[in-house]
ZAMARGU-4260 file (C-alpha; in steps of 0.2 Angstrom, whole numbers, plus 5000, padded with zeros to 4 digits):
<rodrens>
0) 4659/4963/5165 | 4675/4962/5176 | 4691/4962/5165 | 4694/4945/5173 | 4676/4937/5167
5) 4680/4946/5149 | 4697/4940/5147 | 4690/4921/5150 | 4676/4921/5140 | 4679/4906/5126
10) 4697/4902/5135 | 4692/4883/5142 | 4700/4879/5160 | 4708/4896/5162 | 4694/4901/5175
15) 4703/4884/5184 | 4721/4890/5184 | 4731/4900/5193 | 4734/4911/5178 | 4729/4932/5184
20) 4719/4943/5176 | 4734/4954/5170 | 4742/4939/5160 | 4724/4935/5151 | 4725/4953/5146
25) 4741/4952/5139 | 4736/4938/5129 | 4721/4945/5125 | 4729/4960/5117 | 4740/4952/5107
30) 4727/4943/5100 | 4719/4959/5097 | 4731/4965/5088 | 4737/4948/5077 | 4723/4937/5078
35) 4729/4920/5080 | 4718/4903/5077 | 4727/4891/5088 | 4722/4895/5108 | 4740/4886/5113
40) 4746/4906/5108 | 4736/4914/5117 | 4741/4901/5133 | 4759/4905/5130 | 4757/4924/5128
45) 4747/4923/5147 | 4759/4908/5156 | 4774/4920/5148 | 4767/4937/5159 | 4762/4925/5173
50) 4780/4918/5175 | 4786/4934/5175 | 4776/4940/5189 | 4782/4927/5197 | 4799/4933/5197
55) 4805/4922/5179 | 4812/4930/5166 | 4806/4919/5153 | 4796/4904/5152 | 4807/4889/5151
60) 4802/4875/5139 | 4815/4863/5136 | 4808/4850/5148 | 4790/4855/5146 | 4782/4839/5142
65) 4789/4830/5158 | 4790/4847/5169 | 4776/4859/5165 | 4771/4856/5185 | 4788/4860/5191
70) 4791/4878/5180 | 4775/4885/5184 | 4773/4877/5202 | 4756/4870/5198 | 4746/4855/5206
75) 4745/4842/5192 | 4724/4845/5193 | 4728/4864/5186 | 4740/4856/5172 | 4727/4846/5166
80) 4720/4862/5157 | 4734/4867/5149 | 4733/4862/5129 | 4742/4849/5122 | 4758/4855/5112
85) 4763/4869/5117 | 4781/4868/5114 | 4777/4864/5098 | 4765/4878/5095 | 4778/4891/5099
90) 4788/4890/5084 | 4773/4897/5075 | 4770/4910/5087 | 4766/4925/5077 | 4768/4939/5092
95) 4787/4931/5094 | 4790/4936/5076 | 4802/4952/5069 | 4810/4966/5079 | 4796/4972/5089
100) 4785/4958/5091 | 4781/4959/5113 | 4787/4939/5114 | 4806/4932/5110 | 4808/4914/5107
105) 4824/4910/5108 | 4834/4892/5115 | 4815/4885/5120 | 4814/4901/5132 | 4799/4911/5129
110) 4803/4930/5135 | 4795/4948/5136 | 4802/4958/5126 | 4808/4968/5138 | 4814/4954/5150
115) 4826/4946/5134 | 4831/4967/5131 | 4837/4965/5149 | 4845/4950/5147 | 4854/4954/5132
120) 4858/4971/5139 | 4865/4964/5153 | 4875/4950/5144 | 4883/4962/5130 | 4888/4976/5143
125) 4900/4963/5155 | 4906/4953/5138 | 4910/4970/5133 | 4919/4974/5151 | 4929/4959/5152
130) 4936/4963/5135 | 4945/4979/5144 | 4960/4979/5151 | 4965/4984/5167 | 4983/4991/5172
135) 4987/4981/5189 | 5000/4987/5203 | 5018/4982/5199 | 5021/4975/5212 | 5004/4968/5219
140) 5009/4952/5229 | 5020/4965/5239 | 5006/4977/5241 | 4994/4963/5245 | 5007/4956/5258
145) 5007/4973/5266 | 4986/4974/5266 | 4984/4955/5272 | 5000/4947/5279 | 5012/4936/5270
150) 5003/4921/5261 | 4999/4906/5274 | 4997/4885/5269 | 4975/4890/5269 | 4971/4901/5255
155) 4965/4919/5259 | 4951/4920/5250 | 4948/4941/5254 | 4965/4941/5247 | 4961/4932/5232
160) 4949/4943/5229 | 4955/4957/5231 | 4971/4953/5219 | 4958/4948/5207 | 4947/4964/5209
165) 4966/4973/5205 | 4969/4963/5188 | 4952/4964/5181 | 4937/4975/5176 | 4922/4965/5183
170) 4921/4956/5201 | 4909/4946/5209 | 4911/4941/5226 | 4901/4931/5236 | 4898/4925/5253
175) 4885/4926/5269 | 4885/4937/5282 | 4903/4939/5291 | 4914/4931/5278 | 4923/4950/5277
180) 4915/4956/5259 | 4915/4973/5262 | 4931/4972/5271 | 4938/4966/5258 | 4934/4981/5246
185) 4942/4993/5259 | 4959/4985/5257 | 4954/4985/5237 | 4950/5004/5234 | 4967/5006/5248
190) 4976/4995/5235 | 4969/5006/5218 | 4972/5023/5227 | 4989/5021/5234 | 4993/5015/5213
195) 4984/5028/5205 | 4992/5046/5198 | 4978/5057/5204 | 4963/5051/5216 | 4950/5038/5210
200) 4933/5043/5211 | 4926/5028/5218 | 4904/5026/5220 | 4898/5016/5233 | 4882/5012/5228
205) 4866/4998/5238 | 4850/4995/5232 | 4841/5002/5248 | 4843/5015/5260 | 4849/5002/5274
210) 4857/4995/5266 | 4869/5011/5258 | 4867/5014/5277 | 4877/5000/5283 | 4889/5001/5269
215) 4892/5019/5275 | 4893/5015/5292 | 4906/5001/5288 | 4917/5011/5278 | 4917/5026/5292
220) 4922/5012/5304 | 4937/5006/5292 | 4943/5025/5290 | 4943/5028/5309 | 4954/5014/5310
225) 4968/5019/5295 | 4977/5036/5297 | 4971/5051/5291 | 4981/5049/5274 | 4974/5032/5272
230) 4957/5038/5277 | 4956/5050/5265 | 4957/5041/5250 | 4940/5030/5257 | 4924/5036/5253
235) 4915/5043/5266 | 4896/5038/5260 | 4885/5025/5250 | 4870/5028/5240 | 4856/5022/5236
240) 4856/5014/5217 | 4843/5024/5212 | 4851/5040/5220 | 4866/5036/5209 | 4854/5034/5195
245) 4850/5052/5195 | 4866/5059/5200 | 4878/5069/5189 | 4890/5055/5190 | 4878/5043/5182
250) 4877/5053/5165 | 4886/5049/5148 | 4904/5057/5149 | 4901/5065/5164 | 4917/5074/5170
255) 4913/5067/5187 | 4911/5050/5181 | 4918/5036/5192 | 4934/5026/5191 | 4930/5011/5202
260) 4910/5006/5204 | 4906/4996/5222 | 4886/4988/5224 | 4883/4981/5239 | 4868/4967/5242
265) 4869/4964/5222 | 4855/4948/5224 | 4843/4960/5227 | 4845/4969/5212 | 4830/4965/5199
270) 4834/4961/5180 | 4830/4977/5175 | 4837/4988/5186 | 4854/4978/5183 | 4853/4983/5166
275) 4851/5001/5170 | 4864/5000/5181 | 4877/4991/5170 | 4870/5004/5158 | 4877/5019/5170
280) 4892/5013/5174 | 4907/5016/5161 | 4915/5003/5152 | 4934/5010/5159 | 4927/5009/5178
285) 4930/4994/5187 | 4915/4985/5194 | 4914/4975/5209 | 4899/4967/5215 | 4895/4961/5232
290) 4882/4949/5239 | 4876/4933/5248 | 4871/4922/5231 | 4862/4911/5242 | 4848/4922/5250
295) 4832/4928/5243 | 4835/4935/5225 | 4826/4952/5220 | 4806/4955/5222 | 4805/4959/5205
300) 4809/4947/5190 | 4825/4940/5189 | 4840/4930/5199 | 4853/4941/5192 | 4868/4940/5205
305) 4864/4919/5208 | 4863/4915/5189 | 4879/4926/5186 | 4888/4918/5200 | 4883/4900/5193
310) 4884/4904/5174 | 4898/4904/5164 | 4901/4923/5158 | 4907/4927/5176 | 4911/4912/5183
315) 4930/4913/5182 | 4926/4930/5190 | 4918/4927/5204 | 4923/4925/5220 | 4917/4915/5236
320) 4922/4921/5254 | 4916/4904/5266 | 4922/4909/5282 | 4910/4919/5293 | 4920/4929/5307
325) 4903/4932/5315 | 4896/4914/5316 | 4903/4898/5321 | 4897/4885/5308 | 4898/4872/5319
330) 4887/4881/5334 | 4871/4894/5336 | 4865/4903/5322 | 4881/4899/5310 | 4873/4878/5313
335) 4856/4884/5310 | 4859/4893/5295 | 4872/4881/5287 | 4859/4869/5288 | 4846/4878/5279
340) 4858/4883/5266 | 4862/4867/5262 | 4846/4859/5261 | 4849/4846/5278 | 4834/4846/5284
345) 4836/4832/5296 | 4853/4843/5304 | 4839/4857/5306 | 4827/4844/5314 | 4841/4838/5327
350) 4845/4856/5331 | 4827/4860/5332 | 4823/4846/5345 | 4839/4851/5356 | 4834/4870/5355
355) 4827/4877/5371 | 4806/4883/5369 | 4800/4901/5372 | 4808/4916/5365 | 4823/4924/5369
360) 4820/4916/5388 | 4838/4907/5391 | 4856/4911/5388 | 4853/4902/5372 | 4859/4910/5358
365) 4844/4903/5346 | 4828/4895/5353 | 4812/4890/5346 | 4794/4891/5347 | 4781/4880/5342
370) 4767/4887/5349 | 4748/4887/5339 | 4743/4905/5344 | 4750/4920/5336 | 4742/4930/5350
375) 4754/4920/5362 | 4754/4934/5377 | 4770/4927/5384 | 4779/4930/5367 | 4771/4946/5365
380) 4776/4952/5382 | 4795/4944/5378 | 4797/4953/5364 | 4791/4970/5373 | 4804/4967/5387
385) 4817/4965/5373 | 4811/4983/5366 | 4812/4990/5384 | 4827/4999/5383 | 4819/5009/5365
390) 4802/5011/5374 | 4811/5021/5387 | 4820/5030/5376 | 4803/5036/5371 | 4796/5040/5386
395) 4809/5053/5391 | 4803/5062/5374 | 4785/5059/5377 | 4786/5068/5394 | 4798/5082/5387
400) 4814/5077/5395 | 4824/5079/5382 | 4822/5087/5364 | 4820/5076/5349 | 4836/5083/5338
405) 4845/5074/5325 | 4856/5063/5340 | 4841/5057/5348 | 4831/5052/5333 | 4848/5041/5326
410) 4849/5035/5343 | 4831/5028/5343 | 4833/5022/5326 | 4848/5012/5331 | 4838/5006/5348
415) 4822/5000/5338 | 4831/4987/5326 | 4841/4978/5340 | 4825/4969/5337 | 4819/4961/5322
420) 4802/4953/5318 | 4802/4945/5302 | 4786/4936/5294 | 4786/4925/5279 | 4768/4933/5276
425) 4762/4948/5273 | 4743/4946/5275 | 4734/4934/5288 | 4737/4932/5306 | 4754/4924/5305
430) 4759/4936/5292 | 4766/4955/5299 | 4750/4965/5296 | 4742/4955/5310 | 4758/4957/5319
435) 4759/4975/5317 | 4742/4977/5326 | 4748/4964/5340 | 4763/4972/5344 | 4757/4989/5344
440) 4745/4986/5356 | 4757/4974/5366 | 4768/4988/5367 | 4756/5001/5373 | 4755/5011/5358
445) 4737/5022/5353 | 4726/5013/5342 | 4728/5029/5327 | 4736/5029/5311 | 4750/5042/5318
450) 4760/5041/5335 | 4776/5044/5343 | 4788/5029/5341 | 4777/5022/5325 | 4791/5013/5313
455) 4787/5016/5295 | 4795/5007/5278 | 4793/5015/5262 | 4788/5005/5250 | 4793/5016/5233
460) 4805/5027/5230 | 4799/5046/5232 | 4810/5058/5223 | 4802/5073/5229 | 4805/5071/5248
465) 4822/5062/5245 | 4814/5044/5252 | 4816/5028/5243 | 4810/5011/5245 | 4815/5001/5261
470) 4819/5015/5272 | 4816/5016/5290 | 4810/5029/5299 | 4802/5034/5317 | 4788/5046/5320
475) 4794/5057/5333 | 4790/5073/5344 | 4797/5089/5336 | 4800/5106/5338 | 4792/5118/5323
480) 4790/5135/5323 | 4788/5135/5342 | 4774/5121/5344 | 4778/5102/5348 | 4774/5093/5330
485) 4775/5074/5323 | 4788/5071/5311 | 4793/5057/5305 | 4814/5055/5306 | 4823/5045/5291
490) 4843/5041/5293 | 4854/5048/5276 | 4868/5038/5275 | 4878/5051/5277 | 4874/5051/5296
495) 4862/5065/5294 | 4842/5065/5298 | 4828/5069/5286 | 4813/5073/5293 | 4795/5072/5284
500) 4777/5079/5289 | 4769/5060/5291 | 4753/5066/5280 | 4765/5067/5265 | 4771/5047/5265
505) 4757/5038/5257 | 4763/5025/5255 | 4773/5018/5269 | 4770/5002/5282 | 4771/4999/5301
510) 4784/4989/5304 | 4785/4980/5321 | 4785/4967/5311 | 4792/4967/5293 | 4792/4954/5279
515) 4809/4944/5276 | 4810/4950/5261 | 4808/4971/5268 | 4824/4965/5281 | 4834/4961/5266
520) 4851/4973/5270 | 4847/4975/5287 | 4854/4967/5302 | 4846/4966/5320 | 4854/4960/5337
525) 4840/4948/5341 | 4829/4942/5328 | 4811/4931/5328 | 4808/4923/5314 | 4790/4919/5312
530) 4782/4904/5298 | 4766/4900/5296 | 4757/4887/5301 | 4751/4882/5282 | 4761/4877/5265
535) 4764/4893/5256 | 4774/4894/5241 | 4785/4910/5247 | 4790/4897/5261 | 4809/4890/5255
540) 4825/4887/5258 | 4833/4907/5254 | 4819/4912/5263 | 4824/4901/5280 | 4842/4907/5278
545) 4841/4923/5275 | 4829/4927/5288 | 4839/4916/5301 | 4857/4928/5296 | 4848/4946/5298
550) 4853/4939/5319 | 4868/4943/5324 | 4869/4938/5342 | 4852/4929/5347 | 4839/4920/5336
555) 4820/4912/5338 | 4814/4903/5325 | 4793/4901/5329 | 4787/4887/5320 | 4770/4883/5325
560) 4770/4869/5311 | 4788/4862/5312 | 4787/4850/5299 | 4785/4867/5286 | 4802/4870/5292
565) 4809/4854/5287 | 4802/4857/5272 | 4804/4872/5267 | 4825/4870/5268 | 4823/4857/5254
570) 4815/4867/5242 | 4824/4879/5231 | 4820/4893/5222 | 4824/4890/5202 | 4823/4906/5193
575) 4821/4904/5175 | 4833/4915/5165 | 4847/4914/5152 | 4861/4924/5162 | 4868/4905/5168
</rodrens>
């Protein structure tokens, strides 16, 4: 008997739910282990773990009897089997009961243990920090006159950040793509450094590779810029949250531990990891966090940076930077994706019906698609001619022209993400598997699991071969031991190369195509945006924005179902939690 048949036996109407085998079994287990007579326990136990996997950290009921569709996203047909009460059978929840119970009721949210742990780990641990005191520069308003200009009639909101990141321990600051975030934390660790006695040891820390990448590559660009006394006190290299996790600096009373703690791209971080993170970090460091509140949250459970940002724990520290010194908000993909942020989806239609059709074909700085066929040869053939410059690159290591070293590979790295084409989906022919195949075959590739110029993701952290999840790499032509061989190159973010044997990355994706949640950190030159041409639930308003602001100078947006579009900037992602 499958689990998902022995999970349902005598459980009415679960079979007509979406309700997953997992969240059955949870519920059956602790029934197992505390038996219960009333089924409405064992329904909270299962709708607890399914809102969990869907990215809730707790099941919220204090509006359940008018908002049970809304909370778990259900069609009133598949609410109709959920038993009466519920609310009012949770207070007699027996697995939400004492210290170790696997449930926690608390303020009508029903948790995991381990979500609520999370929550309150996470809760304490800032209370605790904001409860330190910081010594700030004597004369700041001087210092910050010197890093920003004297004080004009608009206030400087980098500057208000950066005095508030002086006076206290915690810092969130927000703000999309352009609006001078990690800017601002140069001319902070500039401001700490030239106050300090001795040097501050300062992390710079991302939750994936590209992006402690980027991070790195900003800082290098803000230390070429400064003298060499000024540069030296800037880090030279960001890493990845997990590789801080596991670093010396990381330990309890580590001599090396930090002064001053810096995450990039803090919405991606997931409840748990926060919480290790927080965790990690010494209570005498000063934490800032960067990130764009308004794009997707994490993958996994949890809307930490949003629900901190909104709630009122941090609210008096937390920051927002509005203007974007990469887009115009009043034209091209500044227009488009202040639109969707804000929900105006008849602004998005009127730009939609002005925007030229085809992709990348004008001078327009965004266009749009509409067309039925995800095997559209003219886009496929666009998008090749937009990856010309990479696939000659290519060809010159192919033929032997030139050896593939370290220089080369980071070269073609850089060369393949000018172009970025993100899918809403993962699966079904608008989704990036059937992508993947399209454009491998569009751009001329062999129809084999390895080649030269395949781009590969990780999609978990490997701490053997020094690869985590969301890196980016390119199989390419190397020398070994006198023999031309297939390795596959991977950018530190230190600037250096890692190469791996491709047999050893078992879990990795082509990625011609990748989903909007893999670009998340990255930024591309041009970008296709690709929607389906069906209602899915992963189809909303952070999704539209964020993918539309990994462009930088052109965007398309294919929409083969316009109308999904519309709709999809109107709905907004509301994760449950208590951190607000």
């Amino acid at each position: 008997m499958k689990l998902s048949e022995l999970t349902r036996t005598g459980w009415p109407g679960s079979a007509r739910t979406p309700l997953q085998a997992l969240d059955l079994a949870f519920a059956q287990f602790c029934q197992q282990q505390q038996p219960s007579a009333l089924l409405q326990h064992r329904w909270l136990a299962a709708l607890t773990s399914y809102q969990w996997g869907r990215g809730h950290a707790c099941l919220e009921m204090s509006e359940w009897s008018t908002q049970a569709a809304g909370v778990l996203n259900w069609t009133p047909e598949q609410c109709h089997y959920l038993p009466a009460d519920l609310l009012g059978a949770a207070d007699s929840l027996p697995w939400a009961q004492g210290e170790q119970s696997p449930l926690v009721w608390v303020g009508k949210r029903l948790y995991l243990r381990r979500a609520w742990q999370a929550e309150q780990t996470i809760r304490n641990n800032l209370s605790a920090r904001l409860q330190h005191a910081v010594t700030p520069p004597a004369d700041l308003q001087a210092q910050l006159d010197d890093l920003f200009g004297p004080p004009g009639a608009t206030p400087d909101m980098q500057r208000q950040a950066c005095a508030h990141a002086a006076q206290h321990a915690v810092t969130l600051i927000t703000g999309g793509p352009g609006t001078g975030k990690t800017t601002t934390v140069v001319k902070l660790l500039r401001l700490l450094q030239a106050n300090a006695a001795i040097p501050l040891r300062v992390v710079l820390t991302a939750p994936t590779g590209k992006a402690a990448a980027r991070l790195s590559q900003t800082m290098s660009q803000a230390r070429s810029l400064l003298s060499d006394p000024q540069a030296q006190v800037l880090p030279e290299t960001a890493l990845t949250l997990h590789r801080w996790l596991l670093s010396e600096s990381a330990k309890p009373n580590s001599s090396t531990s930090p002064d001053v703690v810096v995450i990039d791209e803090a919405s991606m971080i997931d409840l748990e990891l926060m919480a290790r993170v927080l965790q990690a970090v010494p209570l005498s460091a000063r934490l800032v966090l960067l990130g764009d509140k308004d794009q997707l949250a994490s993958v996994e459970a949890g809307a930490v940076m949003a629900q901190l940002c909104q709630g009122k724990l941090l609210s008096a520290h937390t920051i927002s930077l509005v203007h974007s010194h990469r887009f115009d908000a009043t034209q091209g993909i500044g227009q488009w994706a202040r639109a969707a942020n804000l929900g105006n989806s008849q602004a998005l239609m009127a730009l939609w019906q002005e925007a030229p059709q085809g992709c990348f074909v004008t001078n327009a700085v965004v266009s749009r698609l509409s067309e039925g066929r995800s095997t559209d040869a003219a886009t496929l053939a666009q998008l090749k001619a937009c990856w010309q410059p990479w696939l000659n690159q290519l060809a010159e290591l192919q033929y032997g022209v030139t050896p593939c070293n370290d220089e080369s590979a980071l070269a073609l790295l850089q060369s393949f993400t000018n172009v970025g084409v993100l899918c809403a989906l993962r699966e079904g022919r608008w989704g990036v598997q059937g992508f993947n195949r399209q454009l491998q075959q569009a751009l001329g590739f062999a129809d084999q699991a390895w080649f030269v110029g395949r781009p590969v993701m990780a999609r978990r952290n490997d701490y053997a071969l020094g690869i985590m999840n969301g890196d980016l790499g390119l199989c390419l032509p190397r020398w070994v031991d006198g023999a031309v061989r297939l390795r596959v190159a991977f950018a530190d973010a230190d600037g250096s190369v890692r190469w791996q044997v491709p047999g050893r990355l078992d879990d990795v994706d082509t990625v011609f195509a990748m989903t909007v949640h893999q670009s998340q950190g990255s930024e591309f030159e041009q970008v296709l945006l690709v929607l389906p041409d069906k209602p899915v639930p992963l189809l909303t308003r952070e999704l539209i924005y964020t993918g539309m602001t990994r462009a930088k100078k052109r965007l398309c947006v294919w929409a083969p179902a316009p109308n999904l579009l519309m709709q999809a900037v109107e709905k907004q992602v509301q994760r449950s939690g208590g951190l607000d």
